[in-house]
Each structure stands twice: as structure tokens, then as C-alpha cells.
N, C-alpha and C positions, 0 to 999 in steps of 0.2 A: 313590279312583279318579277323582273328580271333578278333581280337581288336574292327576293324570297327562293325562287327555285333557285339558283344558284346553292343557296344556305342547307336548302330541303338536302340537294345532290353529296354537298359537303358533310351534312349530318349522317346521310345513309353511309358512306367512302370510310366514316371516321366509325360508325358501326359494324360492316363489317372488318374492320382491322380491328377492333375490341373482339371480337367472335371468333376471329382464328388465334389471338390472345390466348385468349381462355380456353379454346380446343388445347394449345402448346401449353398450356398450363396443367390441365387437368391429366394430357399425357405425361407431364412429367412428375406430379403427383400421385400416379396411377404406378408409376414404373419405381420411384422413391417407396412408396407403400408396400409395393411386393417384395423387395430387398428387404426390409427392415421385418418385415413380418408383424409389426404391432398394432396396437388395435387405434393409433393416434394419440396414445399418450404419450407422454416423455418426463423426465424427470430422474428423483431417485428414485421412484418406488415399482421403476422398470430394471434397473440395471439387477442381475443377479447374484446374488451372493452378498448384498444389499439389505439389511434389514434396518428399520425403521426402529431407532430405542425407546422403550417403554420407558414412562414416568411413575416413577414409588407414589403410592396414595401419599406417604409424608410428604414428600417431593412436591405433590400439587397443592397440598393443605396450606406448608410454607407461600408456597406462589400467591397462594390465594387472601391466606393472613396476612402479607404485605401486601398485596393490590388493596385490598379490604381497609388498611391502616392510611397508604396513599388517599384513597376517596373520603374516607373521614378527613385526614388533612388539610385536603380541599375545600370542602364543605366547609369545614371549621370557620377556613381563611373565608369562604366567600358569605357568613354569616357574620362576620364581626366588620365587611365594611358599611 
């Protein structure tokens, strides 16, 4: 029984140092958050001045004729073994 409680004491000792972890954590995510001002996203479609380019309807039809030709290809191949 000595063992177990010793384990119990170890487990609580190693919980709360997880606890004040995550207090020091969520402070400094709290304080990173208000500097940046954003809503948690990141990437390009934050930076400003930044615009995301559009695709010509040709532009996708192409993409799409050749993706389209690829999967026949495949098929092809995997019908004639």
C-alpha cells in the first residue's frame, strides 16, 4: 500500500505542475493574441495587401480536361490487366 500512495502523491505533484503549465501557457497565448489582433487565423489570406488570384473558367476547364484524360488513362491501364 505504501507504493500505491506514494504513486497517488506522485501523480497529484505531476498534476499540478501540468496546471500551472497551462495557466503559463494560456497567459502567454492570451497576451500573443492581443498584440496580433487576429481572429487565430494565419496564413496569406491575412496578410494585407494580399489577394488571392482568381482562376479563368478556361483556366479550370483545361485543369479539368487533363485531370479527366489522366483518370481515363488509369482506368484504361487498370482494365486491360
Amino acid at each position: 500500500m505504501l507504493n500505491l500512495a506514494k504513486a497517488v502523491r506522485q501523480l497529484k505533484k505531476e498534476r499540478a505542475q501540468t496546471q500551472t503549465k497551462l495557466g503559463q501557457l494560456d497567459a502567454a497565448l492570451k497576451v500573443l493574441g492581443s498584440l496580433g489582433g487576429s481572429s487565430g487565423r494565419s496564413g496569406r489570406a491575412q496578410m494585407p495587401g494580399k489577394k488571392r488570384r482568381t482562376m479563368s473558367a478556361a483556366a479550370r476547364k483545361r485543369i479539368g480536361d487533363a485531370q479527366r484524360a489522366r483518370w481515363a488513362k488509369w482506368k484504361a491501364a487498370r482494365r486491360s490487366k
